[in-house]
C-alpha positions as CSV (number, residue, x, y, z in Angstrom):
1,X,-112.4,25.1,-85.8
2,X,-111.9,22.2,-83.0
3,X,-115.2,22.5,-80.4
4,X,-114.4,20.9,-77.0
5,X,-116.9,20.2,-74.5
6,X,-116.1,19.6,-70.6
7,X,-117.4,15.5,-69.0
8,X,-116.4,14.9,-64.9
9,X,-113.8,17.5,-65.7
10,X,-112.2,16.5,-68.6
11,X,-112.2,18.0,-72.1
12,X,-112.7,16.1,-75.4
13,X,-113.4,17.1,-79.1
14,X,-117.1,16.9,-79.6
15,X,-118.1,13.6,-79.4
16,X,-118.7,12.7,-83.2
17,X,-114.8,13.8,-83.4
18,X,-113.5,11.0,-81.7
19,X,-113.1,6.9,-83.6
20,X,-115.5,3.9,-82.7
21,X,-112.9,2.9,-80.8
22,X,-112.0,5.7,-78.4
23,X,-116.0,6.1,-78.2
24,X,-116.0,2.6,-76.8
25,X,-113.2,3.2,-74.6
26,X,-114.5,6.4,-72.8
27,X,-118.0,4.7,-72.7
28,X,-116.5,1.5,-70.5
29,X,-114.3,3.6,-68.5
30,X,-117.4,5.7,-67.6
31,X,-115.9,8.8,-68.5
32,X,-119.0,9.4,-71.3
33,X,-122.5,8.2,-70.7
34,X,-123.6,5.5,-73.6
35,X,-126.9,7.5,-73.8
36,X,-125.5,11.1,-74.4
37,X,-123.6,9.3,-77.2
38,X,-126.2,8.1,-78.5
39,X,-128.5,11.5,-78.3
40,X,-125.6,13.3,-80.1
41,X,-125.7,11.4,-83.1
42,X,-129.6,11.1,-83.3
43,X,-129.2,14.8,-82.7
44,X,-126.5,15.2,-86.2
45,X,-128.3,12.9,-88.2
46,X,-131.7,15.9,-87.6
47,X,-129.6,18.5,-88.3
48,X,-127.8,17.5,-91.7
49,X,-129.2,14.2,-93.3
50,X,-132.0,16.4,-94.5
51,X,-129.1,17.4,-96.2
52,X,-126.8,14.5,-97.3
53,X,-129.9,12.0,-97.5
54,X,-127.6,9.1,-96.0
55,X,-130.2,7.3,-93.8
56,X,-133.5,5.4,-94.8
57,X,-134.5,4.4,-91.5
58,X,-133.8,5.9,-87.9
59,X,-135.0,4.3,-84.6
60,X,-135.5,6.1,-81.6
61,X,-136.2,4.0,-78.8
62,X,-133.2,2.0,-77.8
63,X,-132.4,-0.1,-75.0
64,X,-129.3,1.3,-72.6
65,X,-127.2,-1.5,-70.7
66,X,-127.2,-1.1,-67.0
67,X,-124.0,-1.8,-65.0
68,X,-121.2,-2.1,-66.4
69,X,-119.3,-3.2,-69.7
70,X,-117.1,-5.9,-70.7
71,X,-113.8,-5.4,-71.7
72,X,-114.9,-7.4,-75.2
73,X,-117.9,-4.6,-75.4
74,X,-118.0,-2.3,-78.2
75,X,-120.8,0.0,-76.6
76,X,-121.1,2.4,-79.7
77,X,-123.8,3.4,-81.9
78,X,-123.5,2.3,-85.3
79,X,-125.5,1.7,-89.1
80,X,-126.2,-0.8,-91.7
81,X,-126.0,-0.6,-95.1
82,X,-130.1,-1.3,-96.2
83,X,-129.7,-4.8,-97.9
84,X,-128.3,-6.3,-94.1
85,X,-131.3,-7.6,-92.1
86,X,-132.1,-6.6,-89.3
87,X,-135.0,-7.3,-86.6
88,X,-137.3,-4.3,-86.0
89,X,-136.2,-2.7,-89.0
90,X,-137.1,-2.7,-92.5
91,X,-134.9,-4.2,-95.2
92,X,-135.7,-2.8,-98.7
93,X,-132.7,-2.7,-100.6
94,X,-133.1,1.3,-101.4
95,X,-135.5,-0.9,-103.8
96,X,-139.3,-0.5,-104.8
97,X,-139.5,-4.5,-104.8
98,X,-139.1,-4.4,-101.1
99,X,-140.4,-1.7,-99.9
100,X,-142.4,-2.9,-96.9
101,X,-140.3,-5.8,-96.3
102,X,-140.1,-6.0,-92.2
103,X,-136.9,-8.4,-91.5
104,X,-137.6,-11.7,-89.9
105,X,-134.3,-12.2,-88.2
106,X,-131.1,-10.8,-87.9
107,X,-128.2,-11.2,-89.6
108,X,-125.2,-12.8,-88.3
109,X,-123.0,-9.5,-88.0
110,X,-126.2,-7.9,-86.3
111,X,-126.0,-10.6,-83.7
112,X,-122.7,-9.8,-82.8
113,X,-122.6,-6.8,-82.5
114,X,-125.8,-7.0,-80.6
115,X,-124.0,-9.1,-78.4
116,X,-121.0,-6.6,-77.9
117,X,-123.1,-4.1,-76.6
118,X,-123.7,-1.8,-79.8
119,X,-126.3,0.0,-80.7
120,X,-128.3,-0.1,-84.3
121,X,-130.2,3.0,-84.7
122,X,-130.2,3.3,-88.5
123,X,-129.8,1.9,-92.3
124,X,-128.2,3.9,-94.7
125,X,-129.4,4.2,-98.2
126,X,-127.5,2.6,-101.6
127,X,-127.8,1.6,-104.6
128,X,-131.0,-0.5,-105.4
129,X,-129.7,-4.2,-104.8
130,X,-125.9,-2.8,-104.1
131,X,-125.8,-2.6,-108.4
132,X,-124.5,0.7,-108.7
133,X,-121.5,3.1,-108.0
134,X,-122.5,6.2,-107.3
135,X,-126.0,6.0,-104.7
136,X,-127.8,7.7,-107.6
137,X,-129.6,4.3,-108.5
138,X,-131.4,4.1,-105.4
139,X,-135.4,3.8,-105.4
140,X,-136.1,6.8,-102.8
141,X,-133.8,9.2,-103.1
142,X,-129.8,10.0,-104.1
143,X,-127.1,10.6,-101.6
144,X,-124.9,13.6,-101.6
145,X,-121.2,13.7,-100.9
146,X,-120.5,15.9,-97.3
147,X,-117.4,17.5,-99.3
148,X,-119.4,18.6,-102.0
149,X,-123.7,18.2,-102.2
150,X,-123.7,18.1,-106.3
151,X,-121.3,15.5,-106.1
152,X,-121.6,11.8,-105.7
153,X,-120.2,9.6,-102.8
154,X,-119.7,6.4,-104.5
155,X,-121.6,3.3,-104.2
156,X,-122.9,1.0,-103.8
157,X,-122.7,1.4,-99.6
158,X,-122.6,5.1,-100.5
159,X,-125.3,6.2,-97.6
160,X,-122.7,4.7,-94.8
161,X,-119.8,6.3,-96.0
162,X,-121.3,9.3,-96.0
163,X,-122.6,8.7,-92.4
164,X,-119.4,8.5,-91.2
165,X,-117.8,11.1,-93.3
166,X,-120.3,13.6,-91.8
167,X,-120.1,12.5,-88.1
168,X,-123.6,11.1,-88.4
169,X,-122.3,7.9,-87.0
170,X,-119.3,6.2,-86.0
171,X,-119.3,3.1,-88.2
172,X,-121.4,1.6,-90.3
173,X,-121.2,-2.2,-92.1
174,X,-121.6,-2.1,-95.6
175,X,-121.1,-5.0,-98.4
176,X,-118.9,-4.9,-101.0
177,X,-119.4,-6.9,-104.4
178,X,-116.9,-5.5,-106.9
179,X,-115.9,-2.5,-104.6
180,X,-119.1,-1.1,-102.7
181,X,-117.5,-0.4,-99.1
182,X,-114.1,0.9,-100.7
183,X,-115.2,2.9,-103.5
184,X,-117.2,5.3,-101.5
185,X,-115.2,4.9,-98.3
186,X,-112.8,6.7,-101.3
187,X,-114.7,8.8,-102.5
188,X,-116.0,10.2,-98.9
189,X,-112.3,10.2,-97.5
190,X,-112.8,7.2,-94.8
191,X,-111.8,4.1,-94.4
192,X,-113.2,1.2,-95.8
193,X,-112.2,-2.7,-95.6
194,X,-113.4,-5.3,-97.4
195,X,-111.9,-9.3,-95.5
196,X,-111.2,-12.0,-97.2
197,X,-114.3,-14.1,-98.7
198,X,-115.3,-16.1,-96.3
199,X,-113.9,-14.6,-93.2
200,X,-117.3,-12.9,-92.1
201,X,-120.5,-14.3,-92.1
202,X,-123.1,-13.4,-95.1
203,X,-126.1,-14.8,-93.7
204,X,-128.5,-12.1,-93.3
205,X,-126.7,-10.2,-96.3
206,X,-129.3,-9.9,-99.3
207,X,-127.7,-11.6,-102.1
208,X,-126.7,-9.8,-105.1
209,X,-123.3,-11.6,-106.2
210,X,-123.1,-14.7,-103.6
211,X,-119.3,-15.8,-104.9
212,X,-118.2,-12.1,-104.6
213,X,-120.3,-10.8,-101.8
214,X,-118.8,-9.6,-98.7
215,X,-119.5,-7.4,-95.7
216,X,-116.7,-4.9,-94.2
217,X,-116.8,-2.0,-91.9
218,X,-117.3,1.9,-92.8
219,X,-115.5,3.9,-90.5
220,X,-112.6,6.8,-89.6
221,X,-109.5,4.7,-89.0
222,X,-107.4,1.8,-89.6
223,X,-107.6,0.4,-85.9
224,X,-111.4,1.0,-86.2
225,X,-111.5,-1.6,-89.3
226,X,-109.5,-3.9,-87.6
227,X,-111.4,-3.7,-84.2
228,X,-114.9,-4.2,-86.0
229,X,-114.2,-7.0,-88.0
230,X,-113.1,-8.9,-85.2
231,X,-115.7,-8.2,-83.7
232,X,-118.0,-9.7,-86.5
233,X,-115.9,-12.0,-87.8
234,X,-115.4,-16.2,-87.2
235,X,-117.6,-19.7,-88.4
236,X,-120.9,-19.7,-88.8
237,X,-122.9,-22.6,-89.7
238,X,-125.8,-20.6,-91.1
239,X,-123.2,-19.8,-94.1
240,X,-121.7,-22.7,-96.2
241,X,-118.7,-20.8,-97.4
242,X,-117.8,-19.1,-94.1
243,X,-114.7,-20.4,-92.6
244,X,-113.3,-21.8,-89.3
245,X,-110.8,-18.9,-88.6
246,X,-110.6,-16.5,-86.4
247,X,-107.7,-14.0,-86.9
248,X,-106.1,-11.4,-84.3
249,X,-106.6,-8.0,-86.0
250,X,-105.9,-5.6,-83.9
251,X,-103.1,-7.1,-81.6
252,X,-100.3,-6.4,-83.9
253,X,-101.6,-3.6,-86.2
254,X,-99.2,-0.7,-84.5
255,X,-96.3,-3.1,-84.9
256,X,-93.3,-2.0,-87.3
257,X,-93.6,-3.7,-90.2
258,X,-90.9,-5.9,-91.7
259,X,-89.3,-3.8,-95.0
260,X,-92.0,-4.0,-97.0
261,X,-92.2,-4.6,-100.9
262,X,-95.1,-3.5,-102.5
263,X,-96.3,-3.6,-106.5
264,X,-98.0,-1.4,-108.8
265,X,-99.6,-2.4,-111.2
266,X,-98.7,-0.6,-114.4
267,X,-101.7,-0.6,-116.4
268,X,-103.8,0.8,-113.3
269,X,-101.8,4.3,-113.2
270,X,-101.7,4.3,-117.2
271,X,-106.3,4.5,-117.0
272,X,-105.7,6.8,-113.7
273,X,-107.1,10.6,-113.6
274,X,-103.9,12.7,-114.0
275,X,-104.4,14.3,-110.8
276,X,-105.2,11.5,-109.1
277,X,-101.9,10.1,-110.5
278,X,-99.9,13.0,-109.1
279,X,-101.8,12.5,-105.2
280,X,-100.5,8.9,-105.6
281,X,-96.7,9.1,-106.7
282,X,-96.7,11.9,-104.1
283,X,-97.9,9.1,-101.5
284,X,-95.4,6.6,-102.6
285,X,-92.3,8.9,-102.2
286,X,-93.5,9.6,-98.9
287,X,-93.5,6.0,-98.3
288,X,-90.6,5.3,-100.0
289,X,-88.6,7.6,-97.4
290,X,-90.3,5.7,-94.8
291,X,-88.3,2.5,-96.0
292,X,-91.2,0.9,-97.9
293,X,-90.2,-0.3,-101.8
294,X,-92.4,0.0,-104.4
295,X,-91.5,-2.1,-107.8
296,X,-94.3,-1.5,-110.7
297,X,-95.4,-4.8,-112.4
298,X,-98.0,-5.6,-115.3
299,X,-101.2,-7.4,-115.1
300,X,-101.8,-9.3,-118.2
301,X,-105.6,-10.0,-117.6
302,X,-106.0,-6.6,-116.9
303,X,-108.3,-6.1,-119.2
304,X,-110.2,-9.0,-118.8
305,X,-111.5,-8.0,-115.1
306,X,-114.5,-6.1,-115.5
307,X,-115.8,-7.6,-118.0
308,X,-115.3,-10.9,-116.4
309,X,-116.7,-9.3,-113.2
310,X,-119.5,-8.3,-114.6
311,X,-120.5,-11.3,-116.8
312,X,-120.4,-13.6,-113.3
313,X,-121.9,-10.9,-110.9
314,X,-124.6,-10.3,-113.0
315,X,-125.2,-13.7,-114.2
316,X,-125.2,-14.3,-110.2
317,X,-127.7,-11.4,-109.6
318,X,-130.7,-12.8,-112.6
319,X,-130.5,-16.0,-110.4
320,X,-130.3,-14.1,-106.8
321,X,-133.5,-11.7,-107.7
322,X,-135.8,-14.4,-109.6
323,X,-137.1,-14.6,-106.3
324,X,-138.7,-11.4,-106.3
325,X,-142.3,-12.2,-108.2
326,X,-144.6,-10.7,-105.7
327,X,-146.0,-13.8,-104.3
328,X,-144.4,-14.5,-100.9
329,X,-143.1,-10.7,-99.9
330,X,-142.5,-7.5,-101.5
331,X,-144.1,-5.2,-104.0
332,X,-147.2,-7.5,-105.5
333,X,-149.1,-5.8,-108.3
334,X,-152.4,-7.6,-108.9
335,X,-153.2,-9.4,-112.3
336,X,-155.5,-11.7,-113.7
337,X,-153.2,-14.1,-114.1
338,X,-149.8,-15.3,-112.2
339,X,-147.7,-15.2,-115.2
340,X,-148.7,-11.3,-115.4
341,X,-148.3,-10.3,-111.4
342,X,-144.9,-11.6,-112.0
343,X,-144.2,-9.4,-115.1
344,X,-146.0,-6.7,-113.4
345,X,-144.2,-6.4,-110.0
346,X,-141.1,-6.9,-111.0
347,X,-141.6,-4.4,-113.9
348,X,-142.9,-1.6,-111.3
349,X,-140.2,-3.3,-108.3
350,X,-136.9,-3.1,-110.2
351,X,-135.0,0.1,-111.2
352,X,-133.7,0.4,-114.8
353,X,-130.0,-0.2,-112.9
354,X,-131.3,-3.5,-111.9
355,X,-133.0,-4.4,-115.2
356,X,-130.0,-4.3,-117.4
357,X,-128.1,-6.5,-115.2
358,X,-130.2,-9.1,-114.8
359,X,-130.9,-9.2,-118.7
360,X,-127.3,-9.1,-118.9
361,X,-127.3,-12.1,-116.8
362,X,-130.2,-13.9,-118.2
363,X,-128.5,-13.5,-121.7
364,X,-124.8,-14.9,-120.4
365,X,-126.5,-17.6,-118.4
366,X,-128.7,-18.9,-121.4
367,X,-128.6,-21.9,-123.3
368,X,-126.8,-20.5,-126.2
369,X,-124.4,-18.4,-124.5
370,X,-123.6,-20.1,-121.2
371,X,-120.5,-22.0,-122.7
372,X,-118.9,-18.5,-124.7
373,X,-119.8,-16.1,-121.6
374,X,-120.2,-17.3,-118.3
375,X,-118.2,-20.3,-118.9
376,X,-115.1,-19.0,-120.5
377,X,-115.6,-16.3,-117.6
378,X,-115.0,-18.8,-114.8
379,X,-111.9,-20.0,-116.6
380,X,-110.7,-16.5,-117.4
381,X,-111.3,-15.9,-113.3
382,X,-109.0,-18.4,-112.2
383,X,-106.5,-17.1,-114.7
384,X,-106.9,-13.8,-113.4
385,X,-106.5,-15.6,-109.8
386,X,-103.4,-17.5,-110.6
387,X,-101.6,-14.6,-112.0
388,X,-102.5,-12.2,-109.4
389,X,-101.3,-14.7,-106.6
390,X,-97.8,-15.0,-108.5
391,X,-97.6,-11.0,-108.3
392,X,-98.3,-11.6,-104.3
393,X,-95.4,-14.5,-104.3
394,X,-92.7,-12.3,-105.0
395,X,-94.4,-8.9,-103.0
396,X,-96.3,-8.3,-99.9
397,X,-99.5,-6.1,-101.6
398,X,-100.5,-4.5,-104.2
399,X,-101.0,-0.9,-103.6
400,X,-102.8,1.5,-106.2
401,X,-105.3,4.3,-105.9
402,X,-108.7,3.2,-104.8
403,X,-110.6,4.7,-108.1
404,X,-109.2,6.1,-111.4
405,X,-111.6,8.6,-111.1
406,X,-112.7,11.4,-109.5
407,X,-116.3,12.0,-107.9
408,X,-118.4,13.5,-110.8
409,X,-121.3,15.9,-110.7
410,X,-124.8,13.7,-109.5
411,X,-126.8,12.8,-113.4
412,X,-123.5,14.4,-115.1
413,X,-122.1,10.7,-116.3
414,X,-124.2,9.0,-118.5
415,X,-121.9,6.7,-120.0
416,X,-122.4,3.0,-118.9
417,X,-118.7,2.8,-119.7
418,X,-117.0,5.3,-117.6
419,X,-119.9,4.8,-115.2
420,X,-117.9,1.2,-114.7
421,X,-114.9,2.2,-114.8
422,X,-115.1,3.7,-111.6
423,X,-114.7,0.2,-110.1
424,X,-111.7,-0.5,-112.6
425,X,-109.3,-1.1,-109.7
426,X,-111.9,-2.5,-106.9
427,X,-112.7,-5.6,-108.1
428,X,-110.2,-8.2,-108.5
429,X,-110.0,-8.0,-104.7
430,X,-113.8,-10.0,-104.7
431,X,-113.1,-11.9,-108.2
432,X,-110.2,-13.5,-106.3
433,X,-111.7,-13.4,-103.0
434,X,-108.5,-11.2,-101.3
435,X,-108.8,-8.5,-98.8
436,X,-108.2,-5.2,-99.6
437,X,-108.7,-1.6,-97.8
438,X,-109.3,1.9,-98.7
439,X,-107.5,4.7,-96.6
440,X,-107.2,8.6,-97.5
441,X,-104.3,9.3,-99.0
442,X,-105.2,13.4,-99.3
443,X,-107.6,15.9,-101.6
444,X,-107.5,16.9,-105.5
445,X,-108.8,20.1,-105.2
446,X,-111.2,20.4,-102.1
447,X,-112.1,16.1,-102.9
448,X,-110.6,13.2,-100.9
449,X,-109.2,10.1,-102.5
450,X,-108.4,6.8,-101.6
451,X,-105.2,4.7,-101.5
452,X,-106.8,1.0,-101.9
453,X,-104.1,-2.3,-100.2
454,X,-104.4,-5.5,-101.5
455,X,-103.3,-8.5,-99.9
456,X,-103.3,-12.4,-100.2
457,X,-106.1,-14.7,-98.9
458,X,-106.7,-14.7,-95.2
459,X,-103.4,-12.3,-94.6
460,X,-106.2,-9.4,-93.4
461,X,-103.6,-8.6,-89.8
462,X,-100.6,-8.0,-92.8
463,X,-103.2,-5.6,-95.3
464,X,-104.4,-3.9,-91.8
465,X,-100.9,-3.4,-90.5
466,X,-99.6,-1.8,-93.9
467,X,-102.6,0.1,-93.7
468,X,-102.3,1.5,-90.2
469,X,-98.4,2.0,-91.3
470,X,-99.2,4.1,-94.3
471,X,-102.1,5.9,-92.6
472,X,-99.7,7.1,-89.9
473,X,-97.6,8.2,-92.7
474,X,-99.7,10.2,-95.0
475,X,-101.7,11.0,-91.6
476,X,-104.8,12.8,-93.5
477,X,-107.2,12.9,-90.5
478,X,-104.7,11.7,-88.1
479,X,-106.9,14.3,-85.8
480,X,-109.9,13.2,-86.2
481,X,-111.0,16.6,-87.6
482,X,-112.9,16.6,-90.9
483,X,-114.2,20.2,-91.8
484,X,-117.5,20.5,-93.4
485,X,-118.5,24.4,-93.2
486,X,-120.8,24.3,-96.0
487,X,-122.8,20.9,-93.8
488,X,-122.7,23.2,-90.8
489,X,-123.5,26.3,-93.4
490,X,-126.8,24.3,-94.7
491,X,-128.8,24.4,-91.4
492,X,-128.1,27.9,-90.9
């Protein structure tokens, strides 16, 4: 049921209803005051994050502009994903090892938006260290999916997505490694967009995987995406592999698309959920009467990605988290002896999520092994690279669904294998550094999926227009209405 409310004589949805980017609009034009905004989503998060368990850290006490915007303000509350510093709040990593840590300085994307005019007022939880799928790893507590409580909502930026799914907030920033801002955005029926590596800034970004890492908005729609990562995107000299470009994102997104061609990659439908399967090929024949082509192609390395993924990310991550020993910051457990309080804390600090990839990346890393793993895994990568830029030679993206798999039942998968496979079609987008978005493409049974768009390097406006041409398409929450009687039912 749609709830409208009356502001200087004018009637609206409720105000979590509406996209960042209306918000923002309404806010300059004065029509909605940036404080009652703000109030109404400190007021949703009370009511049902007791529920959903999406948020680590709230903050109250916020400072209200006075006078009036800028048209380059983006006046709107928003979140961060718990591993993104940020200066007066905590930054733990939904991990015992940093429990206490208070954030020294902000993070580049912080800064910017601070300097647009949003608001922070929370950090969502995740998996411990962003190594996870599912927000079940993290060290306080798991998140629940808003569709469905017993049910997971993806990971590893799985206490934004579920934010925003619940109208808890209008955006949030998460980071996606292997497919940690898509996967849940999936899985939560949002949209979520990873840029090309490089594009945005990482500084401030606790590393897990630094050549795959990457921070992309959580949010409700297409233009949203597009509007935020301008916003945070562009050089910065604190970050050695961010680049001097700035792209237009949002200028030409409603434009009609040339016709566009668009692969499928064979083997990703043939490891698909049969349902899931059917939601898709339904989607493409809408597309296809929209004048959109669709040829299906076959990925040789396919099944060399996740292992490959894996072997570099958590080779990456045993270097990234040595620095975790209890001496400068963190969890410190005393000993009689250095060697010991290193043992000790980061025995008590780290999950058992955390553990196995970092031995995993100790072992691929060592002596021995470093030639026959990691090594033959760099050169397998640029295979993997090669070939996937020769599929985006001859078409404009690569469009599959965002997971093979459906949202399970929280503690029902135990199976490291299928546990992985939930990121089966996520990460080749951060092994070869290409953008890629997730938008919902409809239910199976009363559970959203995701339709994930994959692009070539540094063509995000082309991956953001297709998106915002399919999402007017399929047109899932083209109304912004997203029904949650059983949230609503849960603080009766």
């Amino acid at each position: 049921m749609i709830v409208y409310f009356a502001v200087l004589g004018v009637v609206f949805l409720e105000l979590w209803m509406y996209t960042a980017e209306e918000l923002s609009q309404l806010i300059k034009e004065k029509r909605i005051d940036q404080k009652k905004v703000i109030e109404t989503y400190l007021k949703r998060i009370k009511m049902y994050d007791d529920t959903i368990r999406s948020f680590v850290q709230i903050k109250e006490d916020y400072k209200i502009q006075d006078g009036d915007f800028s048209e380059n303000s983006f006046p709107v509350p928003f979140s961060l994903k718990d591993n993104i510093m940020a200066l007066g709040f905590r930054t733990t990593c939904a991990s015992k090892a940093l429990w206490n840590y208070q954030a020294t300085y902000d993070s580049t994307v912080n800064g910017k938006l601070k300097n647009a005019d949003a608001i922070l007022i929370g950090k969502n939880n995740m998996d411990e260290f962003a190594m996870g799928s599912s927000t079940e790893n993290s060290a306080f507590f798991p998140t629940k999916n808003p569709w469905d409580f017993q049910r997971i909502p993806g990971g590893s930026s799985g206490g934004s997505a579920a934010a925003v799914a619940a109208g808890l907030i209008p955006f949030s920033l998460g980071s996606d490694t292997g497919g940690s801002v898509r996967l849940p955005a999936s899985f939560c029926g949002v949209v979520g967009f990873k840029p090309t590596y490089g594009l945005v800034s990482r500084y401030g970004l606790v590393a897990f995987s630094s050549s795959m890492d990457q921070i992309g908005p959580i949010c409700r729609s297409v233009r949203d995406a597009a509007l935020i990562t301008e916003k945070i995107c562009g050089f910065d000299g604190y970050d050695s592999t961010c680049v001097k470009k700035r792209t237009s994102l949002i200028s030409g997104i409603e434009r009609n698309t040339k016709p566009l061609k668009c692969a499928v990659i064979k083997e990703y439908l043939d490891n698909t959920d049969h349902d899931i399967k059917s939601l898709f090929d339904d989607n493409l024949k809408l597309l296809k009467w929209a004048g959109i082509e669709f040829d299906t192609v076959s990925f040789e390395k396919h099944d060399s990605v996740l292992p490959v993924y894996h072997i570099i990310s958590n080779s990456e991550a045993s270097s990234n988290l040595a620095r975790y020993d209890g001496v400068k910051y963190g969890l410190r457990i005393e000993e009689n002896s250095i060697e010991r309080m290193n043992m000790s804390s980061r025995n008590k600090g780290f999950g058992e999520e955390v553990k196995k990839r970092i031995i995993s990346g100790v072992f691929s890393t060592s002596m021995t092994n470093y030639r026959e793993y990691y090594l033959n895994a760099e050169k397998m990568r640029q295979k993997i690279n090669i070939q996937l830029n020769e599929i985006l030679k001859e078409y404009d993206v690569i469009i599959s669904p965002t997971s093979p798999q459906k949202q399970y039942k929280m503690g029902e998968t135990t199976d490291p294998m299928k546990y992985y496979l939930l990121d089966n079609h996520t990460v080749i987008a951060n092994l070869c550094g290409f953008p890629a978005i997730s938008i919902p493409m409809g239910f199976t049974g009363d559970l959203p999926q995701g339709l994930q768009i994959i692009g070539r390097k540094f063509e995000d406006s082309l991956v953001l227009n297709v998106a915002r041409t399919v999402e007017k398409k399929i047109g899932v929450f083209e109304d912004g209405i997203y029904p949650f009687p059983h949230l609503e039912a849960s603080v009766k």
